[in-house]
Backbone as JSON, one array per atom type, in Angstrom:
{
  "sequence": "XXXXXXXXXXXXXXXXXXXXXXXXXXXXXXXXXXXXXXXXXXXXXXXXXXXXXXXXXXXXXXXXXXXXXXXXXXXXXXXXXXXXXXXXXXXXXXXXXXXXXXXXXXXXXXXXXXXXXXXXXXXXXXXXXXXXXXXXXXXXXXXXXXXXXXXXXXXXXXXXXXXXXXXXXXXXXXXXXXXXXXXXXXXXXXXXXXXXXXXXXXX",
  "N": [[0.84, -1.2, 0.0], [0.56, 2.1, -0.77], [2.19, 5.03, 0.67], [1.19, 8.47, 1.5], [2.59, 12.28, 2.27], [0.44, 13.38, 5.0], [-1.12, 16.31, 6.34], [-3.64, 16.84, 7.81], [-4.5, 19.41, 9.27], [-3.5, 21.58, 8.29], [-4.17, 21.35, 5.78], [-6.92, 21.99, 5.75], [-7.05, 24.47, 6.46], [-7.38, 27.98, 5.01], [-4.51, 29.97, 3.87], [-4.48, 32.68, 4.41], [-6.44, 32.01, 6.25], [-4.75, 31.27, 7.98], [-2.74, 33.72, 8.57], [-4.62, 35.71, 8.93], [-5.35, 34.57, 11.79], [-2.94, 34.72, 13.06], [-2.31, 37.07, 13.48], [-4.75, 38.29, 15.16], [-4.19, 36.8, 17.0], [-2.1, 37.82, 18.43], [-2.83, 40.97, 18.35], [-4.72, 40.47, 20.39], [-3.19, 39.82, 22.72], [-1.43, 41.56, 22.91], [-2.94, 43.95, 23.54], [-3.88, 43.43, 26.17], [-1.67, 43.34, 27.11], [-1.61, 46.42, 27.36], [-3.49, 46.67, 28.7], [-3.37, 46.29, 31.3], [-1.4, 48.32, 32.5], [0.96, 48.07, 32.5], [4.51, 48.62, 31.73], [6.53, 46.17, 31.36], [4.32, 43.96, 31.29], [3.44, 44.65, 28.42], [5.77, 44.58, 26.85], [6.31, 41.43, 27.2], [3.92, 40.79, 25.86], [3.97, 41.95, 23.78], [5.95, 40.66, 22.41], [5.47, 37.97, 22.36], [3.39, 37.96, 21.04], [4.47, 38.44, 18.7], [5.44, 36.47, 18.04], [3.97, 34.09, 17.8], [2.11, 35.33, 15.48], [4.26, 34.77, 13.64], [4.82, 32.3, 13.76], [2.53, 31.54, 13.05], [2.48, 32.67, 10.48], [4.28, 31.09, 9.34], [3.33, 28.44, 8.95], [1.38, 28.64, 7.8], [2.61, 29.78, 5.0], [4.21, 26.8, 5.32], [1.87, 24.96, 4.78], [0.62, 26.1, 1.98], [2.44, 25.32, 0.3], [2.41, 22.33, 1.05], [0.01, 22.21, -0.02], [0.45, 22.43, -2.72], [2.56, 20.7, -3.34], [0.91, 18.28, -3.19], [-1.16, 18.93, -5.2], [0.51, 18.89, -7.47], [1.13, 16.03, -7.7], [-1.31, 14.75, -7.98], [-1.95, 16.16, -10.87], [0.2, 15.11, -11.83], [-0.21, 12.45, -11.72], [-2.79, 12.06, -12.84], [-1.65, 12.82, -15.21], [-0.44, 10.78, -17.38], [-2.8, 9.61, -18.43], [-4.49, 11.13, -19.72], [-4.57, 11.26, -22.67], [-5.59, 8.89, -23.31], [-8.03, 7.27, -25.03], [-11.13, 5.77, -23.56], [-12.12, 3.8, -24.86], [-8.99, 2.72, -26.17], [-8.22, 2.14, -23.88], [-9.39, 0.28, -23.17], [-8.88, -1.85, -24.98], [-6.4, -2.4, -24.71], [-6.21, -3.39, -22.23], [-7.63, -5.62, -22.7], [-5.78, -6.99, -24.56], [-3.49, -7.39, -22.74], [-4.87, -9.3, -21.22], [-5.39, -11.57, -22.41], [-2.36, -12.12, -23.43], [-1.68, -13.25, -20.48], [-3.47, -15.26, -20.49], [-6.11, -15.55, -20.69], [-9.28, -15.59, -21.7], [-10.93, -13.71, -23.89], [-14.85, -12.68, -23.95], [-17.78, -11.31, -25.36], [-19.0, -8.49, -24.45], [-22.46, -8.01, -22.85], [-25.37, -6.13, -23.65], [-26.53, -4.26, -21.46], [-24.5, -5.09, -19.82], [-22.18, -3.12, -20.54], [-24.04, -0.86, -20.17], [-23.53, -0.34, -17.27], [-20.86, -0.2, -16.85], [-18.61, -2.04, -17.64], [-16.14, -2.7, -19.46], [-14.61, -4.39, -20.7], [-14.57, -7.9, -21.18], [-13.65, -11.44, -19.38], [-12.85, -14.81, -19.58], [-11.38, -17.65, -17.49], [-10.21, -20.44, -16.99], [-12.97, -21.35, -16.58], [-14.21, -19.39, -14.86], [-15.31, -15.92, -15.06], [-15.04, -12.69, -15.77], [-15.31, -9.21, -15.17], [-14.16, -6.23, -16.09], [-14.29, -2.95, -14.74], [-14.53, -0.16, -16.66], [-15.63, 2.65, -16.71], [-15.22, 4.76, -15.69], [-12.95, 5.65, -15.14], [-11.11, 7.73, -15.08], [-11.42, 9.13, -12.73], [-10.58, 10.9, -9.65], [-10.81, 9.63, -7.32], [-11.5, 6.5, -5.58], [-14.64, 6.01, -4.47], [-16.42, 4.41, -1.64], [-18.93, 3.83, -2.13], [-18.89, 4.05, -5.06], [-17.53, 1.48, -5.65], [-19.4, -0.15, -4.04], [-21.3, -0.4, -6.22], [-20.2, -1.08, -7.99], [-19.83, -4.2, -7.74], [-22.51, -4.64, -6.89], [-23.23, -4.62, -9.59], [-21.76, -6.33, -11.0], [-22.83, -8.88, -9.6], [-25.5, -8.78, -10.19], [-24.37, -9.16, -13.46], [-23.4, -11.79, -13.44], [-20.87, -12.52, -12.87], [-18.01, -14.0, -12.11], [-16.22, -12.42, -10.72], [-15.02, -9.05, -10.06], [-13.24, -6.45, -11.36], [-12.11, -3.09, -10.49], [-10.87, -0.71, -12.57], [-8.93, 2.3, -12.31], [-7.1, 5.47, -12.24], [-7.33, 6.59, -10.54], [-7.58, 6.95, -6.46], [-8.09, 4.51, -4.2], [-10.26, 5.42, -0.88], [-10.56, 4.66, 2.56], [-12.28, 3.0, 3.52], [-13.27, 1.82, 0.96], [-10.63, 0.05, 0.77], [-11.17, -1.56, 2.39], [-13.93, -2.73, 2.1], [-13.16, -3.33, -0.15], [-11.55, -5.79, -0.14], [-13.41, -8.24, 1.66], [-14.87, -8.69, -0.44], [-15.64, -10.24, -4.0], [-14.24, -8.41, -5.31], [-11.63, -6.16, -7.07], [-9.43, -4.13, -7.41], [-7.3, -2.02, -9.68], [-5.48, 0.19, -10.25], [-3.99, 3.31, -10.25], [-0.34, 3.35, -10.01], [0.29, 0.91, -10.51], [-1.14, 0.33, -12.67], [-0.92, 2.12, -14.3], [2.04, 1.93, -15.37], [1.29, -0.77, -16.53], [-0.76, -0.23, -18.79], [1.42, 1.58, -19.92], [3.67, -0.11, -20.86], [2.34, -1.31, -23.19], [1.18, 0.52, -24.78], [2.92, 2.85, -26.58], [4.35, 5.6, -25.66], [4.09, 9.01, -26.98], [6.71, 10.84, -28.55], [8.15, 14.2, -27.4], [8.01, 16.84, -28.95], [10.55, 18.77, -29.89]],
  "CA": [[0.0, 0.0, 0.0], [0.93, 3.27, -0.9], [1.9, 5.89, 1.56], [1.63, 9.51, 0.94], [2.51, 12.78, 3.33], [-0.59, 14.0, 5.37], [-1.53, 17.83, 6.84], [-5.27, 17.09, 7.73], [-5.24, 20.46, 9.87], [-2.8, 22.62, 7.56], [-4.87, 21.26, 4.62], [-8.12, 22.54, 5.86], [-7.06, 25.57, 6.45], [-6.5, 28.55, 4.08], [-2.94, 30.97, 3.88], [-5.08, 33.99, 4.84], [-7.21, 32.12, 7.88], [-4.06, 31.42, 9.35], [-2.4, 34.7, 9.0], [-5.55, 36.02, 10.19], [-5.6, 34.33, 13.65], [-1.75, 35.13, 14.0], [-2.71, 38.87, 13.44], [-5.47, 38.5, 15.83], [-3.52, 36.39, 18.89], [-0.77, 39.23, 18.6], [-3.42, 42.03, 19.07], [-5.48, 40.66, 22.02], [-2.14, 39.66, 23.85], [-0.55, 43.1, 22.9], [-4.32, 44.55, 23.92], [-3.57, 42.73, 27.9], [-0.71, 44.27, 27.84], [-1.81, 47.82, 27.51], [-4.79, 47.34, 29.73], [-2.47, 46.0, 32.66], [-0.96, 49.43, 32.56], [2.71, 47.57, 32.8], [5.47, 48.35, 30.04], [7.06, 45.27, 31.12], [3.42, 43.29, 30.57], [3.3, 44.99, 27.32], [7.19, 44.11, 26.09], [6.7, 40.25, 26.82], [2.85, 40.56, 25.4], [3.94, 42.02, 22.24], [6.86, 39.46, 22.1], [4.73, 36.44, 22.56], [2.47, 37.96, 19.86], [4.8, 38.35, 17.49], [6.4, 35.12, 18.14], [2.63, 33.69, 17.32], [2.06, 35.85, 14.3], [5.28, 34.64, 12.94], [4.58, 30.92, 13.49], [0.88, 31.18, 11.99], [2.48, 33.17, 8.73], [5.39, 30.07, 8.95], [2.96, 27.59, 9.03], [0.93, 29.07, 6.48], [3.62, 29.19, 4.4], [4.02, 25.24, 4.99], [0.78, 24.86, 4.1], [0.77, 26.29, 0.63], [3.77, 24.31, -0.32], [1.93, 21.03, 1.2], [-0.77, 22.15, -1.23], [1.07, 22.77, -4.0], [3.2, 18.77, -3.71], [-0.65, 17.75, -3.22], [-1.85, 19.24, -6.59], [1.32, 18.2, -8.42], [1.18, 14.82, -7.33], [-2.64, 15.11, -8.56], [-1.85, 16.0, -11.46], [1.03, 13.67, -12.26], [-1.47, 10.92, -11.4], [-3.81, 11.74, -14.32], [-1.75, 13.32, -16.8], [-0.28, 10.16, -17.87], [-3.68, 9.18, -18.81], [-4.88, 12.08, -20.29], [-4.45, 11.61, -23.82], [-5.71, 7.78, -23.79], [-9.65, 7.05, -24.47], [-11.62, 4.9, -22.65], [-11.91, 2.12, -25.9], [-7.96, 2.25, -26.11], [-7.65, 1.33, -22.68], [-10.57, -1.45, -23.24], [-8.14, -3.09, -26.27], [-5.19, -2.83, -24.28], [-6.62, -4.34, -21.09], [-7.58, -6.92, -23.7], [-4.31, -7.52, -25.17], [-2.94, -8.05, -22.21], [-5.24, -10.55, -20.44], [-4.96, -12.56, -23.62], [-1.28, -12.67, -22.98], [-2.22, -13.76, -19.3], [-4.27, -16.74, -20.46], [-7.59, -15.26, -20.38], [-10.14, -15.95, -23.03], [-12.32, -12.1, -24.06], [-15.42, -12.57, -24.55], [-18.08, -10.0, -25.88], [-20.42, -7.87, -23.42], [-24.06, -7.72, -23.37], [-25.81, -4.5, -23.8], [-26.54, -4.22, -19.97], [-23.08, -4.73, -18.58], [-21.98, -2.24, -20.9], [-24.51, 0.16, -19.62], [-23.44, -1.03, -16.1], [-19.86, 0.66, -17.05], [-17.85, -2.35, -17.76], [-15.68, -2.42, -20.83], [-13.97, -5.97, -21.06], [-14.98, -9.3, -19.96], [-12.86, -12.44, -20.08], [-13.06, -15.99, -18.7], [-10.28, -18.11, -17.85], [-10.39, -21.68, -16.0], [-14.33, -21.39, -16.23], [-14.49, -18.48, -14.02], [-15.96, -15.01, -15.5], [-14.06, -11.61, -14.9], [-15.65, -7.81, -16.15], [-13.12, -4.73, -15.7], [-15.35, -1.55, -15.28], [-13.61, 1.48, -16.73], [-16.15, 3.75, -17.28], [-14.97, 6.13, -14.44], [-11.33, 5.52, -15.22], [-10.26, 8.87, -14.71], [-11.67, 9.68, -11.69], [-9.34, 11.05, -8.98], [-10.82, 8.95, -6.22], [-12.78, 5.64, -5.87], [-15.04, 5.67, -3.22], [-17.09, 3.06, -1.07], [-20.19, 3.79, -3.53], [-18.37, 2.99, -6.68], [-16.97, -0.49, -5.43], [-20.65, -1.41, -3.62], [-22.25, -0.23, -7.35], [-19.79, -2.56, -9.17], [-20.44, -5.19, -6.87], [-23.85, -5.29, -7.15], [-23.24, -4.88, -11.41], [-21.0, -7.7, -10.78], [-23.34, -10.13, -9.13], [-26.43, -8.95, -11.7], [-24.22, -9.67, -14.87], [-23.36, -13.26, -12.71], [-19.63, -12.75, -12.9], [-17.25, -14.14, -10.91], [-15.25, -11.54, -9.87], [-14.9, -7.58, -10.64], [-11.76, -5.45, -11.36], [-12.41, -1.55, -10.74], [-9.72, -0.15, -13.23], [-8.91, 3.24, -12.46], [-6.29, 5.92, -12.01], [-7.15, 7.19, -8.53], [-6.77, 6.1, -5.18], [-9.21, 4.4, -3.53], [-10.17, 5.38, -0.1], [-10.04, 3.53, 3.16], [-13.89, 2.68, 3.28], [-13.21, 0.99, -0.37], [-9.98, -0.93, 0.31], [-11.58, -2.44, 3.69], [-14.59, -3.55, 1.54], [-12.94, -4.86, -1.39], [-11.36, -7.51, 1.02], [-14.86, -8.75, 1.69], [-16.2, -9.34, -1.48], [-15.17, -10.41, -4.97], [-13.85, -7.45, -6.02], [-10.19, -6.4, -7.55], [-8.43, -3.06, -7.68], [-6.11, -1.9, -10.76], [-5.38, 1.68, -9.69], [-2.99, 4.14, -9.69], [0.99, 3.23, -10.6], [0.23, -0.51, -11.13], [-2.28, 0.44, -13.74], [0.28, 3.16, -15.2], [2.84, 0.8, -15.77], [0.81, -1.91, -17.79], [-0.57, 0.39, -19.68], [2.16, 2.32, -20.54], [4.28, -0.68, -21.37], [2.01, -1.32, -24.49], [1.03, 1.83, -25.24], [4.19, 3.72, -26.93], [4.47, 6.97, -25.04], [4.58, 10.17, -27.87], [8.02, 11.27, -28.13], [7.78, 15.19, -27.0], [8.71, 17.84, -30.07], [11.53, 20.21, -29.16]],
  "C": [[0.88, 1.24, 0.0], [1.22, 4.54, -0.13], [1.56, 7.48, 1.1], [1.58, 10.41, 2.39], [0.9, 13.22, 3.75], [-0.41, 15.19, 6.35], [-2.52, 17.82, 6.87], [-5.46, 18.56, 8.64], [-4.61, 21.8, 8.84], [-3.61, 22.06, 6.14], [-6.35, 21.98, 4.49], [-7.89, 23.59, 6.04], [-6.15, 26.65, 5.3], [-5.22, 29.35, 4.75], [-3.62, 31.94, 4.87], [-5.75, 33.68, 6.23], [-6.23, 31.96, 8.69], [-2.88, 33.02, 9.25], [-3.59, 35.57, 9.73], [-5.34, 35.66, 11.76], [-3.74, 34.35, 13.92], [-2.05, 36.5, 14.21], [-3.65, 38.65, 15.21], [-5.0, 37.42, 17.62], [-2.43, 37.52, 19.12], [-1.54, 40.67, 19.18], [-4.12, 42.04, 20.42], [-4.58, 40.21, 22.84], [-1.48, 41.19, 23.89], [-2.34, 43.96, 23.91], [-4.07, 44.83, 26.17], [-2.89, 43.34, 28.51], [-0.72, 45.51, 28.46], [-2.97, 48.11, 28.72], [-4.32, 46.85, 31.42], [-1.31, 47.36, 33.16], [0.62, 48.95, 32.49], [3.37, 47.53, 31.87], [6.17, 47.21, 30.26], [5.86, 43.9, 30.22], [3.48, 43.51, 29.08], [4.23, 44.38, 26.22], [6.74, 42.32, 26.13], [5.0, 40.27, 25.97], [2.9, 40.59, 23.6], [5.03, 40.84, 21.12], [6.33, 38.55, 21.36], [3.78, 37.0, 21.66], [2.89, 37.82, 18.8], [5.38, 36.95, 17.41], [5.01, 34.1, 17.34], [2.27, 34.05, 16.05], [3.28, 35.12, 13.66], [5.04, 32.9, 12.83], [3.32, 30.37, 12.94], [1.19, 31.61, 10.7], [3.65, 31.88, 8.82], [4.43, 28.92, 8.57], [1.53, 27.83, 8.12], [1.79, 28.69, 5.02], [3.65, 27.55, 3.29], [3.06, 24.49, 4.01], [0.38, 24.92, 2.8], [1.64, 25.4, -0.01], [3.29, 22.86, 0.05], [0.83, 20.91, -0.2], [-0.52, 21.5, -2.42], [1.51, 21.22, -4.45], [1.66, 18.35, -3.75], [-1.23, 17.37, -4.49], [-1.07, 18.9, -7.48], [1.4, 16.88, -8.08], [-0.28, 14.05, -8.32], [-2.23, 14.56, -10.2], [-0.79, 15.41, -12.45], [0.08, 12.18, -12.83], [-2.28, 10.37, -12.54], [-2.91, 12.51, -15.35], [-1.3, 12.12, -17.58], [-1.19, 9.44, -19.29], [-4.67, 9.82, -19.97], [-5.74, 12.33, -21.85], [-4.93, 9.64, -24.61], [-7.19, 7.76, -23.74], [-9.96, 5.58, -24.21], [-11.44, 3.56, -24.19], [-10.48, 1.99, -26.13], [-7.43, 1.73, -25.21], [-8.18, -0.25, -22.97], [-9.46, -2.7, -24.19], [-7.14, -3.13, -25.07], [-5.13, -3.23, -23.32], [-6.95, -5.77, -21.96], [-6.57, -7.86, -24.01], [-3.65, -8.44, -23.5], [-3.64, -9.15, -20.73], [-4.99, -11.86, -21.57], [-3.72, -13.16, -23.48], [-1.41, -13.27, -22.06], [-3.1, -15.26, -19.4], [-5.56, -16.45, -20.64], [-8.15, -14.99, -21.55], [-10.99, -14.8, -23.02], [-13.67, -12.92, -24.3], [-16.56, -11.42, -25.09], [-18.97, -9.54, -25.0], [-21.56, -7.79, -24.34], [-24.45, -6.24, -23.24], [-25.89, -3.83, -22.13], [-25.22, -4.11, -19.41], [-22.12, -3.56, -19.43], [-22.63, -0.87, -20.11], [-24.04, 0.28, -18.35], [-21.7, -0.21, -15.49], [-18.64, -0.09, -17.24], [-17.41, -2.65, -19.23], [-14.58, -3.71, -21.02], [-14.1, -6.94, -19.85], [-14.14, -10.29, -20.53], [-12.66, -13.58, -19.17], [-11.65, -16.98, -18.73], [-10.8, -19.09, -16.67], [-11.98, -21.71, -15.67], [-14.88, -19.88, -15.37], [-14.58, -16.89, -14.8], [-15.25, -13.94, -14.49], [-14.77, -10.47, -16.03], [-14.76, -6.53, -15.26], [-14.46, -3.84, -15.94], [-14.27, -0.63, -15.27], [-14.15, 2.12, -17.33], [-16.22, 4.58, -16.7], [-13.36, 5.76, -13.97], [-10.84, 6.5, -14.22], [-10.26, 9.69, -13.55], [-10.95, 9.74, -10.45], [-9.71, 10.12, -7.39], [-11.87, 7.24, -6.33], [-13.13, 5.31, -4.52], [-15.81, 4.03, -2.74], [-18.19, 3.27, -2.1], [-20.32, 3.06, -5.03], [-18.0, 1.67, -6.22], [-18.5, -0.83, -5.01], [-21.35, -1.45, -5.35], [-21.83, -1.45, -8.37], [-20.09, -3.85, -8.69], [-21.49, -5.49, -6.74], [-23.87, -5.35, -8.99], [-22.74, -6.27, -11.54], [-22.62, -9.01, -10.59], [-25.08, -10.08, -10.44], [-25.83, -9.41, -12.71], [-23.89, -11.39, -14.58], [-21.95, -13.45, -13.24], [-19.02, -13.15, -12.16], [-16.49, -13.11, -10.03], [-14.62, -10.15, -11.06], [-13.85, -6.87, -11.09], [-12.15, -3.87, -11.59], [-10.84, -1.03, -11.28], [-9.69, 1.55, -13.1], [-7.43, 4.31, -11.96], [-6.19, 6.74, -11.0], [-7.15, 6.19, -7.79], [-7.8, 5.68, -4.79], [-8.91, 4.72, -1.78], [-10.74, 4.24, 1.05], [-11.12, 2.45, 3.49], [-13.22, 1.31, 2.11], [-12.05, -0.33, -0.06], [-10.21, -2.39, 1.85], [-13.11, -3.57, 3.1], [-14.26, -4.31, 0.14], [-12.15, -6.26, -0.64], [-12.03, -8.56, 0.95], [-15.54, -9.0, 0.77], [-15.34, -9.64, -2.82], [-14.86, -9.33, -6.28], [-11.98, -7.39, -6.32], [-9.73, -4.7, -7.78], [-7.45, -3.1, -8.6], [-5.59, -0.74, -10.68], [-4.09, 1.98, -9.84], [-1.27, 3.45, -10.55], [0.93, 1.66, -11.29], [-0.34, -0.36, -12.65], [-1.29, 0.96, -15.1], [1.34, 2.17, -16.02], [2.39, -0.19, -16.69], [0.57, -1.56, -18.97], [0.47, 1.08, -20.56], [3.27, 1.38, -21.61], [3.81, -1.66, -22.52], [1.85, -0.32, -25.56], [2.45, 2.55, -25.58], [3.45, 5.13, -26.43], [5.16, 8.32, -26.35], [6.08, 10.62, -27.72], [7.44, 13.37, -28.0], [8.93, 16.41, -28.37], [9.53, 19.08, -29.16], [11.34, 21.51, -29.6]]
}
């Protein structure tokens, strides 16, 4: 399993709300100061404010730059994919179960609608890839129970959600539990890519 960094409190918050609340712990400690009549209260009040202000604009800062690896990571993720459509993936998931041993055969109108785009049986046992929400940057618990019940209507053996996001933790606790299959993310990248010739890039 895949790790990546996490900032669940510097992610929720914007640049500006946390320079805001350094601004605003710096004035009502500097504020204390002045209303304690004491220039020494005042000197460590304004200190300890700025010391606060300075670690809410540092940690702001952070923040943006956590963003930023976030959104390039993002879009790493899918640009690979970008420029491939959904029926070139379908052949080349093809191709290479074929290599694999696995016999295609042709969908019915239904499991098409259903969102899967190659089926293929091998040792008796029935297998449909859905990749009609390839590109989607996450796969939740919804999408795996939906294929999972598409699954057991088309009377397949067993599912494969092909896609180039991540699934979350909901999803990889229930694909465990049921006859489902994950293709996601770098694994996915890789298969594909190593049929697919990659454009060379004009100088």
């Amino acid at each position: 399993m895949r790790t990546t960094p996490s900032a669940p409190l510097l992610h929720r918050l914007k640049s500006w709300q946390l320079i805001g609340l350094g601004f605003t712990g710096w004035v009502t400690l500097y504020s204390i100061g002045l209303i304690n009549w004491s220039a020494c209260s005042a000197l460590i009040s304004n200190t300890q404010g700025g010391c606060f202000a300075a670690t809410m604009t540092l940690a702001s800062l952070e923040a943006r730059r956590l963003n930023k690896s976030k959104d390039a990571r993002d879009n790493h993720a899918l640009h690979w994919a970008d420029s491939i459509p959904t029926f070139q993936l379908n052949q080349t998931l093809t191709q290479i179960q074929q290599q694999n041993g696995f016999t295609p055969e042709p969908l019915q109108a239904h499991e098409q609608e259903m969102g899967f785009g190659l089926r293929v049986v091998k040792g008796g046992r029935t297998f449909l890839f859905e990749t009609s929400r390839w590109k989607e940057p996450v796969i939740d618990l919804l999408h795996a129970q939906t294929t999972d019940a598409n699954r057991k209507q088309a009377m397949a053996d067993r599912a494969v959600i092909v896609s180039t996001g991540i699934p979350d933790e909901a999803t990889r606790l229930f694909v465990k539990s049921t006859p489902l299959q994950l293709l996601f993310g770098e694994e996915l990248q890789s298969l594909i890519e190593a049929e697919i010739p990659v454009p060379e890039k004009k100088a």
